[in-house]
C-alpha positions as CSV (number, residue, x, y, z in Angstrom):
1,X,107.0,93.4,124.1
2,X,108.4,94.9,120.8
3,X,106.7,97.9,119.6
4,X,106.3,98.8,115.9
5,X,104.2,100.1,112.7
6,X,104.1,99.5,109.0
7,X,107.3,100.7,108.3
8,X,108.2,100.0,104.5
9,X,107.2,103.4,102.3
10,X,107.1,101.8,99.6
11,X,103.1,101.6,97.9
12,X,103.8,99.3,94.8
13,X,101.8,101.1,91.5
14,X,98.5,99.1,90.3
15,X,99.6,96.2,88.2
16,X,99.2,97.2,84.4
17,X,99.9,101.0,85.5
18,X,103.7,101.0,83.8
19,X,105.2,102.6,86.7
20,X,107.0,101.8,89.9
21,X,106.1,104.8,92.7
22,X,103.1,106.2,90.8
23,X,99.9,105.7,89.1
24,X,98.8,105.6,85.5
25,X,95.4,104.8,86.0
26,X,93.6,102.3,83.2
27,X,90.5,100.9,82.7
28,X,88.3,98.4,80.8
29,X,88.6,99.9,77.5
30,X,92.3,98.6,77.8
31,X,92.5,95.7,79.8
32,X,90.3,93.3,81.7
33,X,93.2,92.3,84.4
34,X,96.5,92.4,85.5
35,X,98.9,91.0,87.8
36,X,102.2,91.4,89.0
37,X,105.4,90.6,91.7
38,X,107.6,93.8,92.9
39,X,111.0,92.2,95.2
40,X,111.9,95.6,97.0
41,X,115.4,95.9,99.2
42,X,115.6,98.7,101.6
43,X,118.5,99.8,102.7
44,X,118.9,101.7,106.6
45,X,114.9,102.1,106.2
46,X,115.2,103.1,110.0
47,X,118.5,105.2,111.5
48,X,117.7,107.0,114.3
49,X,120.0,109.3,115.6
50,X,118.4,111.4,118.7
51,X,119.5,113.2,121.2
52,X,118.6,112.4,124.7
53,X,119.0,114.4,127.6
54,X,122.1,113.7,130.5
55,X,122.7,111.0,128.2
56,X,125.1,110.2,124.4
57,X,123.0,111.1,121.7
58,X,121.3,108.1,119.8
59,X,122.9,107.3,116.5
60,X,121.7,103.4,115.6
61,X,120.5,101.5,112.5
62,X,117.8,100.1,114.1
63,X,116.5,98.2,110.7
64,X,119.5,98.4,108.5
65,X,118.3,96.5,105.6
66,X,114.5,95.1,105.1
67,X,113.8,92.8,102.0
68,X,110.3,92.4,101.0
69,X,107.8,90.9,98.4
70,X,104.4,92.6,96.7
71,X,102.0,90.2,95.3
72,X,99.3,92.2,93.6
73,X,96.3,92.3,91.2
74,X,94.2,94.6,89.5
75,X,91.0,94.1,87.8
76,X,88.9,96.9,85.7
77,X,85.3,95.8,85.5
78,X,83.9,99.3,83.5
79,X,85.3,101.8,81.6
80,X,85.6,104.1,84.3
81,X,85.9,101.7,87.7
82,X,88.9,100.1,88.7
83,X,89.8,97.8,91.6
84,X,93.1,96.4,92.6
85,X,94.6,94.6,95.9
86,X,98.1,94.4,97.0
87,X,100.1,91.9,99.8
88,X,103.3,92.7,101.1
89,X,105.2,90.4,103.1
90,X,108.2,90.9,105.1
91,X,111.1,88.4,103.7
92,X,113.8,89.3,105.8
93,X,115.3,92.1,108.0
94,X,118.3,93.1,110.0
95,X,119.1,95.9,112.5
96,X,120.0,96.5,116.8
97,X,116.8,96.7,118.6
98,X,116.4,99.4,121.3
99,X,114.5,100.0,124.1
100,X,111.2,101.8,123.2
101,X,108.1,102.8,125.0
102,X,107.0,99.5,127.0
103,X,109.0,97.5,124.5
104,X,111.9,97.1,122.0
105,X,111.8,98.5,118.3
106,X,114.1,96.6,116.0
107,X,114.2,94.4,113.1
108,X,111.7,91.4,112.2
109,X,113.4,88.0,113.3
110,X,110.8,85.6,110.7
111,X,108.4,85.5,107.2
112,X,105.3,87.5,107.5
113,X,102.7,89.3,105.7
114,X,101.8,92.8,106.0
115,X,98.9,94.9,105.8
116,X,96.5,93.7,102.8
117,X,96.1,96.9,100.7
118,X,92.4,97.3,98.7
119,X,91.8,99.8,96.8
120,X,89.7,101.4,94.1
121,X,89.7,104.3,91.3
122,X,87.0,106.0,89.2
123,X,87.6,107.9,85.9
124,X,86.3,111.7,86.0
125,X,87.7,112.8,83.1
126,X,89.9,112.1,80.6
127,X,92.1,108.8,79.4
128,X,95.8,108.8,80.6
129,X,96.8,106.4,78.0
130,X,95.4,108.3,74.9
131,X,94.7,112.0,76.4
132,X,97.0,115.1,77.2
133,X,95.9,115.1,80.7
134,X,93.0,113.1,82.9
135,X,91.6,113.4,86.3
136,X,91.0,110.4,89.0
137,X,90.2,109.8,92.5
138,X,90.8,106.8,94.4
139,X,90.6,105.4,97.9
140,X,93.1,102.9,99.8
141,X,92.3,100.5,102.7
142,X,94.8,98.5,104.3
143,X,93.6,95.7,106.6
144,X,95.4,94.6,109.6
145,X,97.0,91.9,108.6
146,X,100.3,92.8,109.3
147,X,102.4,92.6,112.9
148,X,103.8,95.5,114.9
149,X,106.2,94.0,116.3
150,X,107.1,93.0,112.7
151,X,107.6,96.5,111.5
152,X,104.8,94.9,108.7
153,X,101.5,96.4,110.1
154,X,99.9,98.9,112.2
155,X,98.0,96.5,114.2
156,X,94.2,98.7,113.3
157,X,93.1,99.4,109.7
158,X,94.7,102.7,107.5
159,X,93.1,104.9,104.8
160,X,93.9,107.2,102.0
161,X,92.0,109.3,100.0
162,X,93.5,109.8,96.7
163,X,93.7,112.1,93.3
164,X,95.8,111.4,90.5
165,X,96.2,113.3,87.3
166,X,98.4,111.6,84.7
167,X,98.1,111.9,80.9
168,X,100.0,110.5,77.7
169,X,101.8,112.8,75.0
170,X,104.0,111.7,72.0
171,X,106.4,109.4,73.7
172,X,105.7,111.0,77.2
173,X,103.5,109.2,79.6
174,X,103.3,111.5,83.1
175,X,101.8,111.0,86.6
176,X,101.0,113.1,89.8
177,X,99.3,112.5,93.1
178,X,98.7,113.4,96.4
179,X,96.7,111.1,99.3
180,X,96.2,111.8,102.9
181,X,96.9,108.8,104.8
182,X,94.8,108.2,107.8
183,X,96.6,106.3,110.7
184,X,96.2,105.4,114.4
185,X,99.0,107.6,116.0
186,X,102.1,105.5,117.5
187,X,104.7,107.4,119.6
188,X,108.2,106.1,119.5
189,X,111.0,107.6,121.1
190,X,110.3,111.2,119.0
191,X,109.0,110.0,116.1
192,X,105.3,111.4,114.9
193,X,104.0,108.1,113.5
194,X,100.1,109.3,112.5
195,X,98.2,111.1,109.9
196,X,100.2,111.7,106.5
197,X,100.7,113.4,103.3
198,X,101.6,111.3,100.7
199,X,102.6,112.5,96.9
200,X,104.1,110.4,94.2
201,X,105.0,111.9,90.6
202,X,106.3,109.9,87.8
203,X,107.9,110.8,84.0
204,X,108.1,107.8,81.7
205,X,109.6,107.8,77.9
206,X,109.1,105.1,75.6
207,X,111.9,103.5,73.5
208,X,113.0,101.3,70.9
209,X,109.4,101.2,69.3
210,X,107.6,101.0,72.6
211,X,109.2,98.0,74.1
212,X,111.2,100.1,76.7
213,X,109.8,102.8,79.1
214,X,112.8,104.6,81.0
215,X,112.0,107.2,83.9
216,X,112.6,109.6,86.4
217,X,109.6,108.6,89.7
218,X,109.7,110.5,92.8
219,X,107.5,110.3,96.0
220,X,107.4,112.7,99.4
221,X,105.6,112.4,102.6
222,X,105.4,114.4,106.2
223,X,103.4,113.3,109.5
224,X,100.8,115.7,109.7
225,X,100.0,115.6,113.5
226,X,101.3,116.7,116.4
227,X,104.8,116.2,117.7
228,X,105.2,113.5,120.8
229,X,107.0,116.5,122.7
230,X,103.9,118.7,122.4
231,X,106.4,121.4,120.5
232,X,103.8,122.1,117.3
233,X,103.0,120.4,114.1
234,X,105.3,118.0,113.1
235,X,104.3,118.5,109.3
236,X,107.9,118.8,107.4
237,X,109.8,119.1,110.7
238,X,113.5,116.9,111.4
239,X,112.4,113.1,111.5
240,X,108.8,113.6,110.0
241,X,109.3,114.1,106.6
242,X,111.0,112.6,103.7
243,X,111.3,111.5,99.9
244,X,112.9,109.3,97.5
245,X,114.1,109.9,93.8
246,X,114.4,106.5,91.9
247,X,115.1,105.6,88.1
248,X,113.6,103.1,86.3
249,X,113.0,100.7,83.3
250,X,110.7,98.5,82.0
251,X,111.1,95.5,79.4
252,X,108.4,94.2,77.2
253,X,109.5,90.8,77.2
254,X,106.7,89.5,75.4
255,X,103.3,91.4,74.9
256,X,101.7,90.6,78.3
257,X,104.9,90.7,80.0
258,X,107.0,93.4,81.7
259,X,110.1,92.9,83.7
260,X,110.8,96.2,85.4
261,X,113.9,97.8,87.4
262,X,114.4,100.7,89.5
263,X,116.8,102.2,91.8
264,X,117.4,105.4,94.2
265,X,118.2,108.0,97.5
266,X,116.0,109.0,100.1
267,X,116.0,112.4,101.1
268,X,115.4,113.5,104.6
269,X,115.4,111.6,107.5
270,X,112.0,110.5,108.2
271,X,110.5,107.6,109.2
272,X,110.7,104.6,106.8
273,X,112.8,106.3,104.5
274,X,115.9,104.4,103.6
275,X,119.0,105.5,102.4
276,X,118.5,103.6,99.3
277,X,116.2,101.5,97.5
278,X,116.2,98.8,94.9
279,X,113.2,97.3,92.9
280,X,112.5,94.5,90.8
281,X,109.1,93.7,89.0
282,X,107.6,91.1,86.8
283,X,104.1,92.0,85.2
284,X,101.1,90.6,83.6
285,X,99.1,92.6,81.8
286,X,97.8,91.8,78.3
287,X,96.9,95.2,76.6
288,X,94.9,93.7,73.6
289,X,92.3,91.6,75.0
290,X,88.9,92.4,73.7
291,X,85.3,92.0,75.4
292,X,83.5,89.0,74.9
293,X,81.8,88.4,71.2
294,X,78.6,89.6,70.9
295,X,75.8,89.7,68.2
296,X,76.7,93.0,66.3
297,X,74.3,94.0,62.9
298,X,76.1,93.7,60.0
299,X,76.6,96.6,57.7
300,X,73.4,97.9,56.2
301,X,72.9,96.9,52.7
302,X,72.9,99.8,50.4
303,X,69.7,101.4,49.0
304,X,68.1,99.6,45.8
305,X,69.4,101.3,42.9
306,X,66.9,104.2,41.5
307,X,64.4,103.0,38.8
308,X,64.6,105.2,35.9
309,X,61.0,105.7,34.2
310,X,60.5,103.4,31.3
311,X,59.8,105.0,27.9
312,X,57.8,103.5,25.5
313,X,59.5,101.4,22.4
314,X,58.2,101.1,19.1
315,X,57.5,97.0,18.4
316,X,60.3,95.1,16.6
317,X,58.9,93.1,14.2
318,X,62.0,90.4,14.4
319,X,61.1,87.4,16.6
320,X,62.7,88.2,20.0
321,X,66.0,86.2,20.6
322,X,66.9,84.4,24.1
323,X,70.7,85.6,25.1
324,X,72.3,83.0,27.6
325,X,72.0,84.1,31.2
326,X,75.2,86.4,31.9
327,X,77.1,85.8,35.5
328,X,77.9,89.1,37.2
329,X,81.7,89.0,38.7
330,X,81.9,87.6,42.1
331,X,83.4,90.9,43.2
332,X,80.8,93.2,42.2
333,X,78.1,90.8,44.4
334,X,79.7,92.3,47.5
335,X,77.0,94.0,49.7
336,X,78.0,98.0,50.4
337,X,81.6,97.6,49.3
338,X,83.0,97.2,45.7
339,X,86.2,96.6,43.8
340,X,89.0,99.6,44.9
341,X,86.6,100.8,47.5
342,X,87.4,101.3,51.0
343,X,85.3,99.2,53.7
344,X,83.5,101.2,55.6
345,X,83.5,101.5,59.1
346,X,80.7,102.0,61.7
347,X,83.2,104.2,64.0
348,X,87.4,104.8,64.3
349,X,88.9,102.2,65.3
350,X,92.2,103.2,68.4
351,X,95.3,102.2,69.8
352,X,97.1,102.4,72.7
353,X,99.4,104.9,72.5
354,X,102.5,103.9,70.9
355,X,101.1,100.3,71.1
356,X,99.9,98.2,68.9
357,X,96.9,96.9,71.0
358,X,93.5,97.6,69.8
359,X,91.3,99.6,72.7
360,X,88.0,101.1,73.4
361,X,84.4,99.5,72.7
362,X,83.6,101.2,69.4
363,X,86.6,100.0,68.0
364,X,85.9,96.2,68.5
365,X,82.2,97.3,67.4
366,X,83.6,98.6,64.2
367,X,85.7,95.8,63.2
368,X,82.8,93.1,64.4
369,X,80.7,94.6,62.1
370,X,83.5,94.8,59.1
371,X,84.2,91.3,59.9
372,X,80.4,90.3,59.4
373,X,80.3,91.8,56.4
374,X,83.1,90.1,55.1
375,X,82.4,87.2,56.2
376,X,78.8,87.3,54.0
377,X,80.9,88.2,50.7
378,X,83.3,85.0,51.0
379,X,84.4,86.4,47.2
380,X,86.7,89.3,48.2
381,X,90.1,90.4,49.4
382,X,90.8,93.1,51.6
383,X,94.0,95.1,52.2
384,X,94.3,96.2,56.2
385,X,96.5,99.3,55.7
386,X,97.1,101.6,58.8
387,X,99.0,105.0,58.0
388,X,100.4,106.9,60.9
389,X,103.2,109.1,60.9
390,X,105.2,111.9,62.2
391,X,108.1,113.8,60.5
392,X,110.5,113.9,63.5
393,X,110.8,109.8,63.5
394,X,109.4,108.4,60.4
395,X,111.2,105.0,61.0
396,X,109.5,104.6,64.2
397,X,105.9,105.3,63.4
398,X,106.3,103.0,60.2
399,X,107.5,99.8,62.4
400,X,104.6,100.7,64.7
401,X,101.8,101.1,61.6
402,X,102.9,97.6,60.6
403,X,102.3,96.1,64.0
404,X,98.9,97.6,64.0
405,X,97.7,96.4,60.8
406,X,98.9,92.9,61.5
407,X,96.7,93.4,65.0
408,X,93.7,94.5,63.0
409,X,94.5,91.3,60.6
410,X,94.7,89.2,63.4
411,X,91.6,90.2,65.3
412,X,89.5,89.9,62.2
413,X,90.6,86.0,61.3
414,X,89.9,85.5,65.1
415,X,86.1,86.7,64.2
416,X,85.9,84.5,61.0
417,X,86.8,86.1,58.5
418,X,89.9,83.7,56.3
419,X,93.5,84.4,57.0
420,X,94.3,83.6,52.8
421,X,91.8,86.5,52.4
422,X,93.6,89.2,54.3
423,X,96.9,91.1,53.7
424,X,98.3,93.7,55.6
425,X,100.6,96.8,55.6
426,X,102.2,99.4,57.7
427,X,102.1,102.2,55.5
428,X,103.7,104.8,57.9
429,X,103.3,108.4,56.8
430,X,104.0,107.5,52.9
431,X,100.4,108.2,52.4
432,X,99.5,111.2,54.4
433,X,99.4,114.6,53.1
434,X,101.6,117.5,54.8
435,X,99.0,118.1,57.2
436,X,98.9,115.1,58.2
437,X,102.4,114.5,58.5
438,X,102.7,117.0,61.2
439,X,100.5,115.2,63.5
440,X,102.1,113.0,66.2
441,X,100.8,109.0,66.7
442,X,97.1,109.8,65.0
443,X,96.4,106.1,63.1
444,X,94.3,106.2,60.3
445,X,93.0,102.6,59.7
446,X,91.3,101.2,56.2
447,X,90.7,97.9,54.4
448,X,90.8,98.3,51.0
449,X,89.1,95.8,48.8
450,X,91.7,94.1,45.9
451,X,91.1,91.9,43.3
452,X,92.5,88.3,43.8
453,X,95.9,87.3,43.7
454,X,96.7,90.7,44.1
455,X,99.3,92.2,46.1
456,X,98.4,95.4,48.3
457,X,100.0,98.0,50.1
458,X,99.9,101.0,47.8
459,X,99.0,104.9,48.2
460,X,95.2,104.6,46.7
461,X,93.9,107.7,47.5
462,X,94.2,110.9,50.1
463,X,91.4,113.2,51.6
464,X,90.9,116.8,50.9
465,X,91.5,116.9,54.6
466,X,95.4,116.1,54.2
């Protein structure tokens, strides 16, 4: 009878979340789902060398290599709720079995799943894509779906209890969390197989205007239960603790999809932790769908203009003449906007950081309603110019203005409104006063109105706030 647990440490991240070992949690107001594949190679995963008394000390690769495949999905049904499931299953493994217990513990000799991983997090505080900082909990439950004798499962059902804190700031996106890992206790040979803390942290920068993301991720663990010899805790003690240290990069091949890959050590000689590790990912996750259409007022008309009193006129004797009926220009008919005016806006309208994707509810709220407006003057053109900027990479942020006007342009032909009456222009920080200069990745988004056949994408005006 072989005797065995769940014993690859590697938790792939949500789908969507950017990272390899930790979380960057996300919701609706960036994405409705995700989904992804994560091929992970470990290397001497379990070398046990014991010593054993009257006879030579054990020194063995019982699983020297384990290859194995994550499928997973994520869905975010509210702003603050999201829910994700993950499926690993054991590809192929090699190793010397050894006696253990009532059976043998050694390497996998077929295919199998492992334990299905469910999970949910809930949004306290915070947005880790847009904010400094921002506080989660989650909650793990893996099913037992794997095999012992395997090394894929458990063979009863596993917990964790979660909090992350991750945040997003410049070009920096960060992570850090800690679980503790319920588990049925297994006692092999000396190992402390049971209750666990589980921490993951993760730095991320973006590059090359946001297509690649290039990190440091770490993650730690240690049995917290007793030792099977009855000698104390076994929290942090030889054999019951360990970490890894990876690096890795991501690829935005195309805007929904990421091709990802990592490498790294293990430190410490615990349980599950190999002597190295290799990962590869593929990722869906669109970052610009918006919610559904829905009926959104358009913008209030402006107030009737003031009647001023009439004054009395003396009689004209001449017979009165009839003028012809005079036309007034199609562009002056427009409802709350006129020629050189800005269109204004029922709220801001956001980004994701360092993206181009449009998120948050008020924002598609704000351009719904712009885009019924338009859409009841058919007689005007409209500039979309966003102005963003920072002096340390001024090349960078114009690039990335350009993208997001063309997004805004986009989204408001997708509501209705005529591609031939739409431009749009990156303006960078060409615009932006000194004060505004100084700030890092704050878009300023505004559709100005221009006569026909006119070409846009000049400085109109600035605020006293610049």
């Amino acid at each position: 009878m072989a005797q065995g647990w769940a014993l690859d440490r590697h938790e792939p991240s949500v789908p969507g979340d950017g990272l390899f070992l930790a979380e960057h949690p996300w919701y609706r107001d960036t994405r409705l789902v995700a989904a992804g594949f994560t091929l992970d190679y470990a290397a001497n995963p379990l070398w046990l060398r014991i010593p054993r008394d009257g006879l030579p000390a054990l020194d063995q690769a019982v699983v020297s290599g384990m290859l194995t495949g994550h499928l997973g999905v994520s869905l975010a049904p509210l702003r603050w709720l999201g829910l994700h499931l993950s499926l690993p299953v054991a590809l192929q493994q090699s190793g010397s079995p050894i006696p253990a217990g009532a059976g043998n513990l050694g390497p996998a000799t077929s295919i199998g799943p492992g334990d299905l991983r469910a999970g949910l997090r809930v949004r306290l505080a915070g947005d880790a894509a847009r904010d400094p900082w921002s506080l989660h909990l989650g909650a793990l439950l893996w099913l037992p779906t794997g095999s012992p004798s395997d090394n894929t499962g458990d063979g009863s059902a596993r917990a964790e209890a979660r909090v992350v804190v991750a945040g997003s700031a410049s070009r920096l996106r960060w992570s850090v969390g800690a679980g503790f890992h319920l588990r049925s206790a297994v006692s092999a040979l000396n190992l402390a197989v049971g209750h666990e803390l589980r921490v993951t942290a993760a730095v991320a920068m973006s590059l090359l205007g946001g297509r690649l993301d290039v990190g440091p991720e770490a993650q730690l663990f240690s049995a917290l239960r007793e030792r099977p010899d009855r000698r104390g805790s076994a929290a942090f003690t030889r054999a019951q603790w360990g970490a890894e240290v990876m690096l890795g990069a991501r690829w935005r091949v195309a805007d929904p999809v990421q091709v990802g890959l990592a490498g790294g050590i293990g430190l410490g000689d615990g349980y599950g932790i190999p002597e190295g590790r290799a990962l590869l990912t593929i990722v869906y996750a669109p970052t610009d769908r918006a919610p559904a259409p829905r009926r959104i007022e358009a913008l209030s008309p402006p107030p009737p203009p003031r009647e001023e009193p009439r004054v009395a006129e003396r009689p004209v004797e001449a017979p009165p003449v009839e003028a012809p009926p005079v036309e007034a220009p199609p562009l002056e008919s427009a409802p709350a906007v006129s020629v050189g005016e800005l269109v204004p806006f029922v709220g801001a309208v956001e980004f994701r950081t360092h993206r181009e994707a449009i998120v948050g509810e008020e924002s598609f709220r704000s351009l719904d309603a712009v885009a019924a407006a338009l859409r009841s003057t058919p007689s005007i053109e409209v500039d979309v110019q966003v102005h963003s900027g920072h002096r340390s990479n001024p090349e960078f942020y114009l690039e990335l203005s350009s993208r997001r006007a063309r997004a805004v342009r986009e989204y408001l032909i997708a509501r209705g409104v005529p591609a031939a009456r739409l431009q749009s222009h990156g303006m960078g920080a060409a615009c932006l006063g000194r004060r505004r200069r100084d700030d890092d990745d704050v878009p300023r988004v505004q559709l100005v109105l221009v006569p026909p056949g006119t070409t846009g994408g000049r400085c109109l005006r600035r605020s006293a706030s610049d």
